[in-house]
Rosetta silent file (secondary structure, phi, psi, omega in degrees, C-alpha in Angstrom):
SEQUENCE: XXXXXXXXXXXXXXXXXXXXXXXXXXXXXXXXXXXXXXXXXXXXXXXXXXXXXXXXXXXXXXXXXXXXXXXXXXXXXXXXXXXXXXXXXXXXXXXXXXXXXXXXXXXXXXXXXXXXXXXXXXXXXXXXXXXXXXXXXXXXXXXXXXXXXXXXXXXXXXXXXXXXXXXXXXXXXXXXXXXXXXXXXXXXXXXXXXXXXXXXXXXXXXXXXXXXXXXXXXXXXXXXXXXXXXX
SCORE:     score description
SCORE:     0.000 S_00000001
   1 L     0.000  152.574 -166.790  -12.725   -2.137  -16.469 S_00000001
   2 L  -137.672  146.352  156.464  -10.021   -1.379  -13.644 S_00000001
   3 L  -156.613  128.469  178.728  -11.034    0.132  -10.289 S_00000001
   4 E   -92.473  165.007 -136.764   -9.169    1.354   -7.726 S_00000001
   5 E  -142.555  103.461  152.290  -10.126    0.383   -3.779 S_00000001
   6 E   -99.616  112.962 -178.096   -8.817    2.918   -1.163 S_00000001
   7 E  -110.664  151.285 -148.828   -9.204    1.294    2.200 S_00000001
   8 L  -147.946   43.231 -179.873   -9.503    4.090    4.866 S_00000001
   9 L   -56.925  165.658  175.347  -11.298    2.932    8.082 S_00000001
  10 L   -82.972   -5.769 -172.138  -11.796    5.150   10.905 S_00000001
  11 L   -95.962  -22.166 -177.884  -10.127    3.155   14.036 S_00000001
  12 L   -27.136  126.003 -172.090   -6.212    4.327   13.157 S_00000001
  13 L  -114.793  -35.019 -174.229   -4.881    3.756   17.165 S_00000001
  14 L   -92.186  -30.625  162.539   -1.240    4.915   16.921 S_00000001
  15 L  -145.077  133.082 -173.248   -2.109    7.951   15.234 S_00000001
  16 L   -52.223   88.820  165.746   -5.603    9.526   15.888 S_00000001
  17 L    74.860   53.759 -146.636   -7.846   10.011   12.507 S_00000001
  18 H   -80.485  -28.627 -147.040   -4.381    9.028   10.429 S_00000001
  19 H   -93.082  -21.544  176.396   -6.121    8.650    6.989 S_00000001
  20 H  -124.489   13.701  170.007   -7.485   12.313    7.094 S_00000001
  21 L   -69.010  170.925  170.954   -4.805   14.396    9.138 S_00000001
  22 E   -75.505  132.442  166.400   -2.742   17.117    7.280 S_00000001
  23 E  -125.501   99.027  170.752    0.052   15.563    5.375 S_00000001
  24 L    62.382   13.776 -166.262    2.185   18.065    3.586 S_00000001
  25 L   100.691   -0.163 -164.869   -0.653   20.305    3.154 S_00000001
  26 E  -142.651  171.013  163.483   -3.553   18.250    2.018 S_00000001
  27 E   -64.843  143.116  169.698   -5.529   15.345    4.020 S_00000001
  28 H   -30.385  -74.203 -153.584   -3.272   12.024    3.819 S_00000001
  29 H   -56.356   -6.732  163.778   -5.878   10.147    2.130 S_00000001
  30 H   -49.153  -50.352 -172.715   -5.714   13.228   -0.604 S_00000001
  31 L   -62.757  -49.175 -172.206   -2.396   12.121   -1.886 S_00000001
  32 H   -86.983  -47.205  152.215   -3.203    8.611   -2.960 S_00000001
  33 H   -60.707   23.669  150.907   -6.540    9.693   -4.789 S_00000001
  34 H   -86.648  -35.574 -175.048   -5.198   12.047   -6.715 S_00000001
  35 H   -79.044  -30.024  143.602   -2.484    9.442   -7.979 S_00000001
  36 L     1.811  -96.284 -164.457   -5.262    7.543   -8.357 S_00000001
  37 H   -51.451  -62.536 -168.833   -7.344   10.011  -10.443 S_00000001
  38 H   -77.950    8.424  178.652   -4.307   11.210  -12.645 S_00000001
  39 H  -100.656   13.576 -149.364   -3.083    8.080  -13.397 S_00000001
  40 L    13.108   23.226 -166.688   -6.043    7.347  -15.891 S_00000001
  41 L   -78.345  -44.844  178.321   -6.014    3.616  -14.997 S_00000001
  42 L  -122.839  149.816 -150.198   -9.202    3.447  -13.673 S_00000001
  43 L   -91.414   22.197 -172.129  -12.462    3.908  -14.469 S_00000001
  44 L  -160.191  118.720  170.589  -13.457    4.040  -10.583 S_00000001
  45 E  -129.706  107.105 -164.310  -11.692    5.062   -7.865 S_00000001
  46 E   -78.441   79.304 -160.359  -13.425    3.893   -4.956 S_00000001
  47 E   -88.405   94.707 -167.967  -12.703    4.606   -1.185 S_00000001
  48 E   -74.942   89.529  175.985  -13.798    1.823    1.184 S_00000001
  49 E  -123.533  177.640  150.070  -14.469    3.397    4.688 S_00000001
  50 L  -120.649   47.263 -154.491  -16.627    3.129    7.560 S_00000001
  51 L  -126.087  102.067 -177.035  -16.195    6.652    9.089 S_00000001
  52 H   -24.921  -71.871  163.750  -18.507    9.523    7.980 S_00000001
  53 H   -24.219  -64.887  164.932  -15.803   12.017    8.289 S_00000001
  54 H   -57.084  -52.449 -171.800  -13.426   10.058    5.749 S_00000001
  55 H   -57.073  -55.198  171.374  -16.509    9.213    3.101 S_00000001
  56 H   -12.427  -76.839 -151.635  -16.950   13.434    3.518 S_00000001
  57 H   -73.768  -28.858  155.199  -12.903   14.348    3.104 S_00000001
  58 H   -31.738  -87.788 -159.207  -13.097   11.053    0.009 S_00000001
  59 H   -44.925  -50.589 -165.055  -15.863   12.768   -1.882 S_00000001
  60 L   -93.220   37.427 -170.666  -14.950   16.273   -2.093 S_00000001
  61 L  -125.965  -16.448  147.482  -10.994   15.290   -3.055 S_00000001
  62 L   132.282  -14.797  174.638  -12.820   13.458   -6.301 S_00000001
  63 L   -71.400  138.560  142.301  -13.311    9.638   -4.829 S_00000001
  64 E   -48.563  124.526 -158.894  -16.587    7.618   -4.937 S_00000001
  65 L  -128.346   60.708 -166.452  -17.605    6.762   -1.519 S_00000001
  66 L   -66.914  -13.362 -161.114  -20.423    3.983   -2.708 S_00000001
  67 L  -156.634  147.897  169.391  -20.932    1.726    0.270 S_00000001
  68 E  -102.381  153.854  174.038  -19.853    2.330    4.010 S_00000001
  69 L   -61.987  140.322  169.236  -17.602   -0.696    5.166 S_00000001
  70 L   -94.805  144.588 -172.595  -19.668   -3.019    7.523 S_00000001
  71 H   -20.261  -29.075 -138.305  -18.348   -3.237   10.973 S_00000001
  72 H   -91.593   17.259  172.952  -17.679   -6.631   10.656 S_00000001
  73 H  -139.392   49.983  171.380  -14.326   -5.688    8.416 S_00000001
  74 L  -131.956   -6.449  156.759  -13.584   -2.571    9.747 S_00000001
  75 L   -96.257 -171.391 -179.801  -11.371   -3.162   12.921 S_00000001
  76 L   -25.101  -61.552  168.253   -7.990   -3.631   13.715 S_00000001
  77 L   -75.879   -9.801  166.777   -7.552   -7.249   12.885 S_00000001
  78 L   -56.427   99.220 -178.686   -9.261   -7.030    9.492 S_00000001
  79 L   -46.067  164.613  159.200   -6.841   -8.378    6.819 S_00000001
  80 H   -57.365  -39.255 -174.999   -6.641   -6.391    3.418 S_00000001
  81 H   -64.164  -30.335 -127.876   -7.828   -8.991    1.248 S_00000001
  82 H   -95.249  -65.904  179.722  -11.309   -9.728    2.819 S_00000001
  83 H   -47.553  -83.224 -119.737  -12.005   -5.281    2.381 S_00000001
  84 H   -83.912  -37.325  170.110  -10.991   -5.364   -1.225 S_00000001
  85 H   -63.539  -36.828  175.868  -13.003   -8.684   -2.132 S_00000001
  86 H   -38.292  -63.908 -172.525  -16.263   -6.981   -0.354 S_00000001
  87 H   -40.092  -66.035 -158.072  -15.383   -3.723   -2.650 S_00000001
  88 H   -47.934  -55.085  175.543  -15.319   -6.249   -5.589 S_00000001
  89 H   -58.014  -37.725  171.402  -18.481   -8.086   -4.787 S_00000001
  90 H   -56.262  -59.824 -174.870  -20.330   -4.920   -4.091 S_00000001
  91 H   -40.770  -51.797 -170.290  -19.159   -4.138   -7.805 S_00000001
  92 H   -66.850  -28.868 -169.693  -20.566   -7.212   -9.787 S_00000001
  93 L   -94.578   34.609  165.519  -24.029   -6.978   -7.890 S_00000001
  94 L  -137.980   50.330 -162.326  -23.789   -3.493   -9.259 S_00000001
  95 L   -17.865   79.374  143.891  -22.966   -4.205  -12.690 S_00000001
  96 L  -107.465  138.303 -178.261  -19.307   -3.314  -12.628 S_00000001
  97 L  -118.679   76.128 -171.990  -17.227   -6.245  -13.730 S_00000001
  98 L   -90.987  150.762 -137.778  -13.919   -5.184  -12.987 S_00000001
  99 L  -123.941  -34.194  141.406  -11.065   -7.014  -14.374 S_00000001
 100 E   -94.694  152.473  161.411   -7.935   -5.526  -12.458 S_00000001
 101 L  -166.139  129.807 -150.538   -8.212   -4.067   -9.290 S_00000001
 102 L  -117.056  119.709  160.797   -5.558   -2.071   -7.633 S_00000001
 103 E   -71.641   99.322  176.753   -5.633   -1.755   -3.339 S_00000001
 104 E   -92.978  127.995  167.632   -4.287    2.069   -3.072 S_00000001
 105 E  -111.572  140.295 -126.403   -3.418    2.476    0.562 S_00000001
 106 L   -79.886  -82.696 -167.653   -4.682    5.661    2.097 S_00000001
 107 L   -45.100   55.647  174.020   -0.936    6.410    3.980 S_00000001
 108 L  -110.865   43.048 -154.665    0.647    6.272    0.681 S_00000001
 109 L   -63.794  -13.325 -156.628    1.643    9.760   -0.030 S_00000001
 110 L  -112.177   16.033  143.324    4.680    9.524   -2.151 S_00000001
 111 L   -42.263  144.996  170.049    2.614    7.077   -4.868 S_00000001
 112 L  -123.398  158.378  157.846    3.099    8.303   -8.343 S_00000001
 113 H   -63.266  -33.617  178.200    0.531    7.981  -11.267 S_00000001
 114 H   -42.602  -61.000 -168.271    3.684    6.522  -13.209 S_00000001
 115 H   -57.633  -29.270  165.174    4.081    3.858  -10.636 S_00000001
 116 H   -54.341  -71.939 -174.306    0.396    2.907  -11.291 S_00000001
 117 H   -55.537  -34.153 -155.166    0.533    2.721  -15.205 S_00000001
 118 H   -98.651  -35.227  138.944    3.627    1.062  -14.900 S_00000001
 119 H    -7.218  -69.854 -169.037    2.415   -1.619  -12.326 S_00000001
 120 H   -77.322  -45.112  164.518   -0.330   -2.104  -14.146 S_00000001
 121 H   -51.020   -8.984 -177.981    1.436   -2.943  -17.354 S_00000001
 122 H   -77.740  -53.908  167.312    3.058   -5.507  -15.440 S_00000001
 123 H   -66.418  -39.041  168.727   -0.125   -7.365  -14.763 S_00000001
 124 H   -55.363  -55.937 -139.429   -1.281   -6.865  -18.222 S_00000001
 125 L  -111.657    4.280  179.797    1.778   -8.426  -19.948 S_00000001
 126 L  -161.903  119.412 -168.925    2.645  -11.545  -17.635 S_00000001
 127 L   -31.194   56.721 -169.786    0.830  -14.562  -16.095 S_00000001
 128 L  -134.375  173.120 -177.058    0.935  -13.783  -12.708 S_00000001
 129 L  -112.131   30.168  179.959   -2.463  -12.619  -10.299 S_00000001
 130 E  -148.879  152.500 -179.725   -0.533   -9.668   -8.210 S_00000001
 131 E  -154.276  105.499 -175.134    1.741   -6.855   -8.949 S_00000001
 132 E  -106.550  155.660  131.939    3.117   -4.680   -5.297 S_00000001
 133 E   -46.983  118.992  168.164    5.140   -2.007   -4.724 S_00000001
 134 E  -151.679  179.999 -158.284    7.982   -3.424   -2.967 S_00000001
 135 E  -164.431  147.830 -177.669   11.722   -1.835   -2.163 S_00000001
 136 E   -96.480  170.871 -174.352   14.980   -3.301   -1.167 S_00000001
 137 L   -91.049  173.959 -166.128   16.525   -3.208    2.517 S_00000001
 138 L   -95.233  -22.168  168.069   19.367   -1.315    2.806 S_00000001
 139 L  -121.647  172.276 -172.534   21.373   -4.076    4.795 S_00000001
 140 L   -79.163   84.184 -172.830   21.952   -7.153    4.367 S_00000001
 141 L   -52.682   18.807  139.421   19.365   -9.161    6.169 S_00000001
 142 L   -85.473   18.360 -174.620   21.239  -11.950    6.794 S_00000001
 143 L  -109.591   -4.964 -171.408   23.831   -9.883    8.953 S_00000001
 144 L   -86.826  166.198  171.550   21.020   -8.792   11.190 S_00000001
 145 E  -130.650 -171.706 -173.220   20.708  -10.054   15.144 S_00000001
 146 E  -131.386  178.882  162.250   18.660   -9.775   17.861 S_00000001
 147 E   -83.904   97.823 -173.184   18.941   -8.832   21.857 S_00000001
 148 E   -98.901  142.126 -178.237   18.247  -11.972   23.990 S_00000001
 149 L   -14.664  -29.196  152.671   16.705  -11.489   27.526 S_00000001
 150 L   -52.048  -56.518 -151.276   20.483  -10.903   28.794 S_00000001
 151 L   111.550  -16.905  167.580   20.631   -8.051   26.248 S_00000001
 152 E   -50.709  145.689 -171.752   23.081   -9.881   24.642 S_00000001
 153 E   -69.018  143.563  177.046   23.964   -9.963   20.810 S_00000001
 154 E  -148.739  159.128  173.413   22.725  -13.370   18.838 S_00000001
 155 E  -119.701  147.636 -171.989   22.786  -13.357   14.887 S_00000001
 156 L   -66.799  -51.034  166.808   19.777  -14.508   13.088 S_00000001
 157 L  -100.418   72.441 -167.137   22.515  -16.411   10.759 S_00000001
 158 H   -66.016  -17.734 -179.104   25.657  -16.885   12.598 S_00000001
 159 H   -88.795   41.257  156.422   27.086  -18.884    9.394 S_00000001
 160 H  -136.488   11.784 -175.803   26.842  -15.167    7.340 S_00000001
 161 L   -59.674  -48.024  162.458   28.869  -13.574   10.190 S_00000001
 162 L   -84.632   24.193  165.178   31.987  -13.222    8.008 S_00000001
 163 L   -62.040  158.982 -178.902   30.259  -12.982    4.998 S_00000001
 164 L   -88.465  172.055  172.359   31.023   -9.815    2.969 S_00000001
 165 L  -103.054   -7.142  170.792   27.718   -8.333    2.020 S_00000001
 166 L   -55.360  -21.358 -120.811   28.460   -8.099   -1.660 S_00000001
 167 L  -129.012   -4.065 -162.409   29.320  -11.664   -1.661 S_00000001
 168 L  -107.447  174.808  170.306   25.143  -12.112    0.262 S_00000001
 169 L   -77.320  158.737  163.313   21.548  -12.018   -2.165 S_00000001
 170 L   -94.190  142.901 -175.064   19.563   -8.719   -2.047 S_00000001
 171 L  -108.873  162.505 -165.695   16.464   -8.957   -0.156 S_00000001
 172 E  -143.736  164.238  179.063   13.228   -7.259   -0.673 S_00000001
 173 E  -162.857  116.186  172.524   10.298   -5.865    1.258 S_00000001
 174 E   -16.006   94.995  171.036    6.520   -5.032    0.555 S_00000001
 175 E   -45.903  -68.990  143.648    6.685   -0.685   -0.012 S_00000001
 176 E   112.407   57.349  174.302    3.122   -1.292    1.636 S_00000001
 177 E   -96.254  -53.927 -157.372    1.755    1.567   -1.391 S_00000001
 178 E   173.625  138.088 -130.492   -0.545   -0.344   -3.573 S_00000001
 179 E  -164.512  105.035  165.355   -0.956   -4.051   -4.673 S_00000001
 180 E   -96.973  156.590 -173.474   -3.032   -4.577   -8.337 S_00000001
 181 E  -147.114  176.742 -171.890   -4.698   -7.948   -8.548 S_00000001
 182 E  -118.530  150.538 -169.751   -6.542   -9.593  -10.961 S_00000001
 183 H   -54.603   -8.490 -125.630  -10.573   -9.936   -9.595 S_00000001
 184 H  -130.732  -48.188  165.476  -10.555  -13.433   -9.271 S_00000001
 185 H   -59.933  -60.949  163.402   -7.874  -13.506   -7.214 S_00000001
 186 H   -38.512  -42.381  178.761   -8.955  -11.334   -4.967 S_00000001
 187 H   -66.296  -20.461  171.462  -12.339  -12.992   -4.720 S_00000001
 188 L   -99.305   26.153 -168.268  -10.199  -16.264   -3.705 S_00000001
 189 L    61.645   33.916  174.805   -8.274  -15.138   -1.321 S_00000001
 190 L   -86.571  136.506  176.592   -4.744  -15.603   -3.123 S_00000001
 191 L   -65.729  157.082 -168.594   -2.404  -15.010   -1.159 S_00000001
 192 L   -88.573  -27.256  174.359   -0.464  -11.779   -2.058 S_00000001
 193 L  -113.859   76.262  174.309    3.008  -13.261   -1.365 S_00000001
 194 L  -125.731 -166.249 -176.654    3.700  -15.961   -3.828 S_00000001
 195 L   -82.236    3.971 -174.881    5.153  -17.162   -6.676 S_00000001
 196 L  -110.579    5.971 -175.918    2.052  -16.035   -8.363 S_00000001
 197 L  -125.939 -170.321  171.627    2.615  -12.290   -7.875 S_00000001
 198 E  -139.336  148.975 -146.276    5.178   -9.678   -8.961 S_00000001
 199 E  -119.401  146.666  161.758    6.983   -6.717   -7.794 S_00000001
 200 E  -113.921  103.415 -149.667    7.484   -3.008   -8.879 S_00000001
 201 E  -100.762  158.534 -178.857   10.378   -1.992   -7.412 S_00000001
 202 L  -106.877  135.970  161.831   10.715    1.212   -5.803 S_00000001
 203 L   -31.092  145.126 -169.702   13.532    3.655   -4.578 S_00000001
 204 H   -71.161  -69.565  156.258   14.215    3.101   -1.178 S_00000001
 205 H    -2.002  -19.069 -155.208   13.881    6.962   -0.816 S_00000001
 206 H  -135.080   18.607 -134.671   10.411    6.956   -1.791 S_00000001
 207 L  -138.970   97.813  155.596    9.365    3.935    0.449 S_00000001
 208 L  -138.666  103.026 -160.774    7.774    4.742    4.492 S_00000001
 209 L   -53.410  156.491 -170.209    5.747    2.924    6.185 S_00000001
 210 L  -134.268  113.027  175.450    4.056    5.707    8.658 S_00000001
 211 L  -121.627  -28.210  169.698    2.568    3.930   11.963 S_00000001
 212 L  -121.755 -165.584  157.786    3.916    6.392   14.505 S_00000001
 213 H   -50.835  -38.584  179.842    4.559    9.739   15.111 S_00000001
 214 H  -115.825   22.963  175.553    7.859    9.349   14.001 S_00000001
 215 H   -97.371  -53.710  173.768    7.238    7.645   11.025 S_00000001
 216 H   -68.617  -25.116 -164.908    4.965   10.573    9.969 S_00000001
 217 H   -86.973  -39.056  168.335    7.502   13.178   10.626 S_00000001
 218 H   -29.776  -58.800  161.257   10.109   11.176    8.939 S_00000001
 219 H   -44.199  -63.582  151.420    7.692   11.105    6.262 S_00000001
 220 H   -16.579  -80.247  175.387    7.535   14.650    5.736 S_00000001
 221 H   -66.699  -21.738  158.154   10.591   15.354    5.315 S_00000001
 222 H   -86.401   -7.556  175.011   10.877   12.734    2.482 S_00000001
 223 H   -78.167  -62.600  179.515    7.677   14.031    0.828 S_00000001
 224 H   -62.879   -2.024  169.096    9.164   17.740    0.857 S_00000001
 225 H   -71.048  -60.932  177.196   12.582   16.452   -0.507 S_00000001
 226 H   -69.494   -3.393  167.403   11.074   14.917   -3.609 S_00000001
 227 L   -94.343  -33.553 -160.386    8.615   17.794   -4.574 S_00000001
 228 H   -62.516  -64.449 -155.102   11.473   19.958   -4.058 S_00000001
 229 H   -61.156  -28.779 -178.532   14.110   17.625   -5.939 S_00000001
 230 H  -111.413   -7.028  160.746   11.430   17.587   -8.836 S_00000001
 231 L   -79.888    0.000    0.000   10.853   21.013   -9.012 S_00000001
């Protein structure tokens, strides 16, 4: 058994009720349970919130809303892993024994059901207990600097300043989509970024984290490119 875990709390501070605004025409949290749903991977797709309104806008978009979150993992500072082992735990004392279980993250709109199945075969076919979304940067991180209280330029790595960047490693960075695990991990806390997980990499294009205002509009405009672009 596989079930996916949407977590979708009710507290979103930089933007106001983020997980159920309009996105492209539907509630956010609409997008990633549908890719969910249509990806046939699981036989549960579960939406962990503690916000009436969200279990509501969950339910009638085709998600199980079985348990409200309890407060004490529902603010700000709540890591992911802690919600998805609760989700897990809930399962087993409700005999479900799920054996993968893939953390869908409600701002995910431009998930595909492909990217699921394909994910997921990943975890299936190779010893490891995580399989992310992740995407490469577009520069070279070791060419980047910083601003020091003067305002002045400093390089993180002044020995890559004349490096070419062909001549540097490509770097990578959590897509921050959707993260399958195997239960066990989850129930132990493994950390998600080790030598024990694996990556599904993604188009950069397809890849935004949305935290502000101008993150969502950004978003937008990369959601309606790629329905267009696939039409």
């Amino acid at each position: 058994m596989n079930i996916a875990i949407i977590p979708a709390r009710g507290g979103s501070q930089r933007i106001p009720r983020k997980n159920i605004k309009t996105f492209c025409g539907k509630p956010m949290l609409a997008w990633s349970i549908e890719a969910a749903l249509q990806s046939g991977c699981f036989e549960h797709v579960f939406v962990s919130t503690d916000d009436a309104e969200i279990a509501y806008v969950a339910q009638s978009f085709g998600a199980k809303v079985p348990f409200i979150r309890p407060a004490t993992l529902s603010d700000h500072h709540t890591p992911t892993i802690p919600v998805i082992a609760h989700a897990i735990e809930w399962s087993q004392a409700h005999d479900m024994m799920p054996e993968a279980v893939c953390c869908i993250y409600a701002t995910a709109p431009m998930i595909t059901p492909n990217d699921l199945q394909q994910s997921l075969n990943t975890l299936q076919n190779n010893h490891c207990d995580y399989v992310f979304s992740a995407t490469s940067y577009a520069f070279p991180i070791q060419r980047a600097f910083q601003l020091n209280a003067q305002q002045q330029v400093e390089m993180f790595y002044p020995e890559h300043m004349g490096t070419r960047s062909q001549d540097l490693p490509h770097a990578y960075h959590d897509a921050g989509q959707f993260y399958w695990g195997r239960s066990q991990a989850w129930l132990n806390h493994a950390p998600i970024f080790s030598s024990q997980a694996m990556t599904h990499l993604l188009p950069r294009h397809c890849v935004q984290d949305i935290d502000t205002p101008e993150d969502w509009i950004r978003a937008e405009f990369m959601c309606q490119a790629i329905r267009a672009n696939s039409h």
